[in-house]
C-alpha positions in Angstrom: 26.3 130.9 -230.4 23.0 132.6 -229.3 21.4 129.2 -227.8 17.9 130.4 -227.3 17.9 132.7 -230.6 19.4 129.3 -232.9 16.6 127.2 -231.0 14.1 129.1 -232.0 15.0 128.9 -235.4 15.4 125.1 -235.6 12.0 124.9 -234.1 10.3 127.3 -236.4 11.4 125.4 -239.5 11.8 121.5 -238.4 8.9 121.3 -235.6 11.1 120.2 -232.6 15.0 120.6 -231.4 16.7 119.1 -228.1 18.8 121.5 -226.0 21.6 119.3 -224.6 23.3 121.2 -221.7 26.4 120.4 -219.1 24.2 120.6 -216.1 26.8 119.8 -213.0 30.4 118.8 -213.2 32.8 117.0 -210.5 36.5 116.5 -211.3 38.2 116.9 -214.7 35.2 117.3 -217.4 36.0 118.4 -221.1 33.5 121.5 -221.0 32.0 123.8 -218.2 28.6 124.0 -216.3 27.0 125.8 -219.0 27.9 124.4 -222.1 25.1 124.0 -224.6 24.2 121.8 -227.6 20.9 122.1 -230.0 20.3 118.4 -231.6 17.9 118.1 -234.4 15.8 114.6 -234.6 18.1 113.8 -238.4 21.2 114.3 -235.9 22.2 117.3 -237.0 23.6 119.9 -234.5 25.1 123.0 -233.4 27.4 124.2 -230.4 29.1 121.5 -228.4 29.2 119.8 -224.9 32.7 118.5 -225.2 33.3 116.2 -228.1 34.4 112.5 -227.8 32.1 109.7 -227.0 30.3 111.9 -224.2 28.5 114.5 -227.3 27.9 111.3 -229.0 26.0 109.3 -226.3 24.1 112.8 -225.2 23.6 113.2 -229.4 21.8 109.8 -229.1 19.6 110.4 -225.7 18.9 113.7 -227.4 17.7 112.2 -230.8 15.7 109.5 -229.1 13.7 111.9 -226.9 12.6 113.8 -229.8 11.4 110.4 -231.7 9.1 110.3 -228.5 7.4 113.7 -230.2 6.3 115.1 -226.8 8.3 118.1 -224.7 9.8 116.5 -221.8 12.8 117.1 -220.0 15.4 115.2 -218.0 19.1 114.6 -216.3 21.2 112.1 -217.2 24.8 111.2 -214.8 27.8 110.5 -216.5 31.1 109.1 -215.5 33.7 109.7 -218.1 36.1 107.0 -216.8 35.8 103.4 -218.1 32.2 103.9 -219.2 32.7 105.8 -222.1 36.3 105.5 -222.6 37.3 108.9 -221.8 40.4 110.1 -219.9 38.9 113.2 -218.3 38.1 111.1 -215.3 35.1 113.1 -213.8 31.7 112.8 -213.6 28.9 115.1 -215.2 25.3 115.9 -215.1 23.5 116.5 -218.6 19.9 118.4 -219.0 18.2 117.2 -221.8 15.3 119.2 -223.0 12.9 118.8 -225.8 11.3 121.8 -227.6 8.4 121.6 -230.4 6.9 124.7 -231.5 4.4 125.4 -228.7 7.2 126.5 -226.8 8.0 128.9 -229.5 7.2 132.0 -227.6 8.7 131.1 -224.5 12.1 130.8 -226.9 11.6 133.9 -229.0 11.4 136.1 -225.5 14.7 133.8 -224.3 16.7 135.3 -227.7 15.1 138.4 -227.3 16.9 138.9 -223.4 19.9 137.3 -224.8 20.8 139.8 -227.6 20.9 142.5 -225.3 24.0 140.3 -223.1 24.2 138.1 -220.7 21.5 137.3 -218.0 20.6 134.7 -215.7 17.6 132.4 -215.0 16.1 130.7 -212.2 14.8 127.1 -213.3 12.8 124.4 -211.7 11.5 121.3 -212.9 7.1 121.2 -213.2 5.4 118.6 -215.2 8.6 117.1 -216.8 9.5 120.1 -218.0 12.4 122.8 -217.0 10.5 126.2 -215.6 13.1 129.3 -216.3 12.4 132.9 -214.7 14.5 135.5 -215.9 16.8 137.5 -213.3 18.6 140.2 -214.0 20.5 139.8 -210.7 21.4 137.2 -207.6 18.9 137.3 -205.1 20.7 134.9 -202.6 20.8 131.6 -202.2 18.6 129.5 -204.4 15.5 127.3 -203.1 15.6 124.0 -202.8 14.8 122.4 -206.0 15.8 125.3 -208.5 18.9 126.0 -209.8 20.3 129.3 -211.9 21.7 129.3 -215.1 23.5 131.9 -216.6 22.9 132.8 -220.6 24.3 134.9 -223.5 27.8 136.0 -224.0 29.8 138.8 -222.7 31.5 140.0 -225.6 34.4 141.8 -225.9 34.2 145.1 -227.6 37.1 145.4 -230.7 37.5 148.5 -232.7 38.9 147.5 -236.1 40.0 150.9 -238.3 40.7 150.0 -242.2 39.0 148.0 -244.3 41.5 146.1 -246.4 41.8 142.5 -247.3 43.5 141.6 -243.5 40.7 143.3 -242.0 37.9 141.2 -244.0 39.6 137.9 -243.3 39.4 138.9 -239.7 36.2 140.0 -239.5 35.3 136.1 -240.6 37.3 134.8 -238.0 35.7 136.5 -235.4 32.3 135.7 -236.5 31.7 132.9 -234.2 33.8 134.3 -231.4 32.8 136.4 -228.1 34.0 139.5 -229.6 31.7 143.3 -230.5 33.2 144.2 -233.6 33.1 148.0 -234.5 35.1 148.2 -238.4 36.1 151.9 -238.4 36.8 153.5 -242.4 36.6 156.7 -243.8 36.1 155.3 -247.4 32.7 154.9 -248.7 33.0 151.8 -250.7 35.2 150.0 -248.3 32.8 147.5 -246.9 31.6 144.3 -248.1 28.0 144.4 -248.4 27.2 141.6 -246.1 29.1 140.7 -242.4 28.7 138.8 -239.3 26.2 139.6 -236.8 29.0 140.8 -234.3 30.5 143.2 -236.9 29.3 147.0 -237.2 30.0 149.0 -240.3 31.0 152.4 -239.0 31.7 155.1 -241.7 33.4 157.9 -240.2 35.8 161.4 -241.4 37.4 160.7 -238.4 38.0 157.6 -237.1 40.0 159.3 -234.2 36.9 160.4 -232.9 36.1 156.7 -232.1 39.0 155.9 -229.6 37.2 158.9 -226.9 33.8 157.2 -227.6 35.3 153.3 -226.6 35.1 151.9 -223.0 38.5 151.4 -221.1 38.1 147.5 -221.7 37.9 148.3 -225.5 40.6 146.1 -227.7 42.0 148.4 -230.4 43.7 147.0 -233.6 44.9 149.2 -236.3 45.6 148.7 -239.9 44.1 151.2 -242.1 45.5 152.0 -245.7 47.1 155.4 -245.1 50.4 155.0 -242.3 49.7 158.8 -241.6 45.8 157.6 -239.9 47.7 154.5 -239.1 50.3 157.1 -236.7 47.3 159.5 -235.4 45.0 156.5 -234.4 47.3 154.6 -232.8 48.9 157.4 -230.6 45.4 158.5 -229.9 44.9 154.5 -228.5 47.9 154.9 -226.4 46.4 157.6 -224.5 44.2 155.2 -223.1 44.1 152.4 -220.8 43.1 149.7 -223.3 44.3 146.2 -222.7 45.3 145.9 -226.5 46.8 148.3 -229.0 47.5 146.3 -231.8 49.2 148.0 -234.8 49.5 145.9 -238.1 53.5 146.4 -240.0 57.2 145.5 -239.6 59.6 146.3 -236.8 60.8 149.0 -238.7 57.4 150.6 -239.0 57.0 150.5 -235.0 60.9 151.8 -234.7 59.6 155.1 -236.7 56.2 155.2 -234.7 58.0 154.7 -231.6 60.3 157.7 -232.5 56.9 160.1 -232.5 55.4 158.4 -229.5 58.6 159.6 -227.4 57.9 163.3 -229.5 54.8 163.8 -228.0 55.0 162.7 -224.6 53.5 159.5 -224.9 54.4 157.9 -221.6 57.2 154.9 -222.0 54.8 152.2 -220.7 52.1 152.5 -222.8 54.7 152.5 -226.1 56.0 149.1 -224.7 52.3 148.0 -224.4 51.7 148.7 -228.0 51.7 145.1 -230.2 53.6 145.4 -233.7 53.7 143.4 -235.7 50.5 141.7 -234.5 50.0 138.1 -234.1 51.4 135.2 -232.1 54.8 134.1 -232.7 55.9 131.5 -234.8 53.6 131.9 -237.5 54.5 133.3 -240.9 52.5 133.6 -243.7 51.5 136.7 -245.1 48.2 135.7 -246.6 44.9 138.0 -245.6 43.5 134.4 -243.4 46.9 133.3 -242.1 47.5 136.5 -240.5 43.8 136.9 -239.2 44.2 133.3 -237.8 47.2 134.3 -236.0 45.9 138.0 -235.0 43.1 136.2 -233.4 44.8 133.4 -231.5 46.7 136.4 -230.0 43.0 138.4 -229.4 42.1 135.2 -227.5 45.4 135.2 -225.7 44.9 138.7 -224.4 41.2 138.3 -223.5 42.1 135.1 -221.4 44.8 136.7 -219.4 42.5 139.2 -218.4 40.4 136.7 -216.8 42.9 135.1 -214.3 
């Protein structure tokens, strides 16, 4: 979720909004420092600071605040033990912020920095209220009395190639997810006429053309409607160090791909590397969403690895 961008929004159209936000954490918490919440004054909300009785009594701080119908700002400590019934066992540190719709510029130039990635601020408190300064960089150790908070998502960039009913149900599941789709075809009227804000449409004669354009940290899935562009895009992908090569078919379809890797040199470790059939184990349903469900747990799966 693009915090500042979806604050900005609630604010234009209901007249105020509470950012709820995991602040500081000491032991076992349900989210990260980090984790955000927007809480309308009907108690409606989007995003999440960990679920459980924790969202509910933040929900509640949130809600009142806004019934006070003046911007303030403030921290409240939370033990997650016996107080609220919680097994986590640590303590955390909630900001909760009001927003009405004089702050409405400050948060439309917030969601403009964030759509262009992730970037931190410096914040203090002045006046009740939470000052930030946006950084694009660390400049040492903060000063007493401010903090830094780090914004917008680093998504991971996916190129999708075909268009077909698997590749639609997985460009919804992605929607809300940290990924940067590019959805590679070479058919005019392949694309739905709406998509998620994380999806490109990319038409293209030659959707080889887009594996020398991706960055080495590019995931790659293939499933096109012709197994010959299927064959030359994925032996392209192999070429290069991506950290996914997934290619959608049967293990018989990867036997006879695997027979022209080894025909044109394609070096042993990278055929291992390449994923086919696609998806986690375990799950079988051939239906358009079951398969993007599991092709994405699996996306997840690779993207987290790569972390540790």
């Amino acid at each position: 979720m693009r915090v500042w961008q979806r604050l900005a929004e609630i604010v234009a159209e209901h007249g105020a909004a509470a950012l709820v936000s995991v602040h500081e954490v000491k032991g076992s918490t349900p989210r990260e420092v980090g984790a955000r919440m927007i809480v309308r004054a009907d108690g409606a909300f989007s995003g999440s600071v960990g679920g459980g009785q924790l969202e509910w009594r933040m929900m509640a701080v949130a809600q009142a605040m806004l019934t006070e119908g003046r911007p303030v700002a403030k921290t409240v400590d939370q033990a997650l033990g016996p107080a609220l019934g919680q097994c986590c066992g640590g303590v955390v540190k909630m900001l909760v912020e009001v927003f009405d719709r004089g702050d409405l510029e400050t948060l439309r130039a917030l969601s403009v920095v964030e759509r262009e990635g992730v970037f931190e601020t410096e914040c203090f408190f002045a006046q009740g209220r939470v000052v930030r300064k946006i950084t694009r960089q660390e400049s040492g150790a903060a000063a007493e009395g401010v903090w830094r908070e780090t914004h917008g998502e680093a998504r991971i960039p996916l190129l999708l190639f075909g268009a077909g009913h698997v590749a639609r149900a997985l460009v919804l599941a992605l929607a809300p997810l940290p990924f940067s789709v590019r959805w590679i075809d070479n058919r005019e009227d392949a694309f739905p006429s709406r998509m998620p804000e994380n999806c490109t449409a990319i038409l293209s004669e030659d959707p080889t053309a887009e594996i020398d354009a991706a960055p080495d940290d590019a995931f790659v899935l293939v499933m096109t409607h012709d197994h010959a562009l299927d064959l030359a895009i994925t032996a392209s992908a192999l070429r290069r160090p991506f950290p996914y090569v997934g290619l959608i078919g049967s293990e018989t379809k990867r036997a006879r791909f695997e027979r022209h890797f080894r025909d044109i040199g394609t070096a042993p470790e990278r055929i291992r590397s390449l994923i086919c059939p696609v998806g986690i184990a375990g799950i079988r349903g051939k239906e358009p969403a079951i398969i993007a469900a599991s092709v994405t747990a699996q996306l997840l799966q690779v993207a987290e690895q790569g972390r540790n």
